[in-house]
N, C-alpha and C positions, 0 to 999 in steps of 0.2 A: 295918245291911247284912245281907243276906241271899245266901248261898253254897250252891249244892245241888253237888255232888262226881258229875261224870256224864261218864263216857269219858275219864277224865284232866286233864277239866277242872272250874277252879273256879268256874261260871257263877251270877254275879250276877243277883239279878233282885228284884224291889220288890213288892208286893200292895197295892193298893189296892180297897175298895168288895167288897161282898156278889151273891150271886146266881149267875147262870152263869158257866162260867167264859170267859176268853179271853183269851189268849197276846196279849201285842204286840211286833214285832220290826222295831229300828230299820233305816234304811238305813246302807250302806258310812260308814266316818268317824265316824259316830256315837255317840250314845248316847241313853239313855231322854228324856234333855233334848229333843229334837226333836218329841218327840209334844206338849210345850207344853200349853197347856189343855186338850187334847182328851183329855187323859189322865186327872184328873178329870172330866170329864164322861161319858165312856165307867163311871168308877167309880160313877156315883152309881144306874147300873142291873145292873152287872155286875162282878163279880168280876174284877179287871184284875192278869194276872201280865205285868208289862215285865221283857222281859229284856237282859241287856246279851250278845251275841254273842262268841265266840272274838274275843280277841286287843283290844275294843274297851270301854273304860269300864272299870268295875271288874272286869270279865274277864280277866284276866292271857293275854297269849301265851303257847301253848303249843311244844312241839317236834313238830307237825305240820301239815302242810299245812293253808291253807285252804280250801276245796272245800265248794258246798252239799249233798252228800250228806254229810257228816258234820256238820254245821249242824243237817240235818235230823233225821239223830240224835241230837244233840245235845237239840232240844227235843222229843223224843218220849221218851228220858231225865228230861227234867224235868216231863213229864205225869206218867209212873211213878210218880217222886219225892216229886210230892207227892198222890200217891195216886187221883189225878184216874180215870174210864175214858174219859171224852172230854174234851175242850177243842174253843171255834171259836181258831182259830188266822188272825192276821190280820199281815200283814208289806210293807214300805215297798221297795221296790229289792232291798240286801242282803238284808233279811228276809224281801221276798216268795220270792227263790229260794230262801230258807231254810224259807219257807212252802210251797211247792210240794212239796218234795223232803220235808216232813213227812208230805203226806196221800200223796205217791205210795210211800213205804217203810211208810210206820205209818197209814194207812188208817184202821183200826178205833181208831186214838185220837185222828181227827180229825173232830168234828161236822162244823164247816161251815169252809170257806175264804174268808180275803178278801185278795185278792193285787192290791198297789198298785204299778203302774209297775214293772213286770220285763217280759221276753222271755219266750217257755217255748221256741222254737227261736232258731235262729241265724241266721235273717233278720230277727228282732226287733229287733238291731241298725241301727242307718247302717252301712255297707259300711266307714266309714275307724276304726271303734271300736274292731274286736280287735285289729286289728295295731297301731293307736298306742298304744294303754294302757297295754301293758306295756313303752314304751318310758322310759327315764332320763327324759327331758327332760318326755315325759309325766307324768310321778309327780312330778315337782317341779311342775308347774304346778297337777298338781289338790289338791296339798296345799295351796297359796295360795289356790286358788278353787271350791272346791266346798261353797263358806259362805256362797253367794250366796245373798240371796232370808234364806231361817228363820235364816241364821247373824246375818244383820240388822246384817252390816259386821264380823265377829268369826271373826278367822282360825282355820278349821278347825283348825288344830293347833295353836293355840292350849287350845282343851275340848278336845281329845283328850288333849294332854299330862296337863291336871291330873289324871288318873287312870290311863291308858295313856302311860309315857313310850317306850314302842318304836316309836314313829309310823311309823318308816321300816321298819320289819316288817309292822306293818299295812298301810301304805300297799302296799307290793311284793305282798304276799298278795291283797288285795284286788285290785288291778288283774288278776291272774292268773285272776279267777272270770270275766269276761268273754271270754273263748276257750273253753268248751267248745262241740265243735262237735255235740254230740247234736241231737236233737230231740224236745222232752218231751210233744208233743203225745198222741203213744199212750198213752203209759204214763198222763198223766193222765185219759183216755177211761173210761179204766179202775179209777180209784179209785172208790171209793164212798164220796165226800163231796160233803155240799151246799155250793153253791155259790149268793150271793146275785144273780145274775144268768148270763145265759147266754153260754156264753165261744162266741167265734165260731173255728171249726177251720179254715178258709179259709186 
């Protein structure tokens, strides 16, 4: 296991395969387990740093909020860390607002972006998602089922526990990043990172 010590946090993260390098960052509930085979295969051309997120896998919760602008600091600390001056930085849900919030704070230590299945505003959303999420009844249902599909019948908190036993911190944390009501459209206009296709501003 591998720990880099960045912002107060002790963030886990794996290296696998040679060459360029690139960040991969799981979604909410998670852990590096989700990227599945695509994870060696991404290594057999490229230098693959998976990281495990605040509060999630071998990343211990911390005593601060969770919020993707410190996420984002988070792995812009860990390009530093390991000496990197760029990384492509690539992120699933969680990770992708954790990916966004990377190139649009730290810029210049983000080659290229590849951001899977996030919002970057708040119409991104369905209309009934930020006000339910962060309800009780809500966090208990999606801690039973949001293992559908890749968890392949294998209850979400069930892998979470065996390395994250504060699930119900995580889980409350996490449903909280779904409310912010910015709109990151600008600010991303504005980075100066590649991006593997063209993101529609409409």
């Amino acid at each position: 296991m591998t720990y880099a010590e960045v912002n107060g946090v002790s963030l886990w993260y794996e290296e696998q395969g040679e060459g360029e390098p690139l960040i991969l960052l799981h979604g909410g509930f998670w852990t590096i387990e989700m990227f599945g085979p695509l994870l060696p295969a991404l290594a057999a051309r490229r230098r693959v740093i998976a990281v495990e997120l605040q509060g999630h896998g071998h990343t211990p919760a911390v005593d601060r909020p969770l919020r993707y602008e410190t996420l984002g600091d988070d792995v812009a600390a860990l390009i530093r860390h390991l000496g990197l001056v760029r990384a492509d930085v690539m992120g699933y849900s969680l990770g992708a607002g954790a990916a966004l919030r990377t190139a649009m704070q730290h810029p210049d230590q983000v080659r290229r972006l590849i951001v899977v299945s996030a919002p970057m505003r708040r119409l991104g959303w369905f209309p009934e998602v930020p006000g339910d999420s962060a309800r009780p009844h809500a966090l208990r249902r999606d801690r039973r089922t949001l293992s559908a599909g890749s968890g392949r019948g294998v209850p979400l908190g069930s892998r979470m526990r065996r390395a994250q036993p504060s699930m119900r911190c995580v889980v409350q944390n996490d449903a909280r990043l779904v409310e912010p009501a910015a709109d990151w459209a600008a600010a991303l206009k504005s980075a100066t990172v590649d991006t593997p296709y063209q993101w529609d501003w409409a």
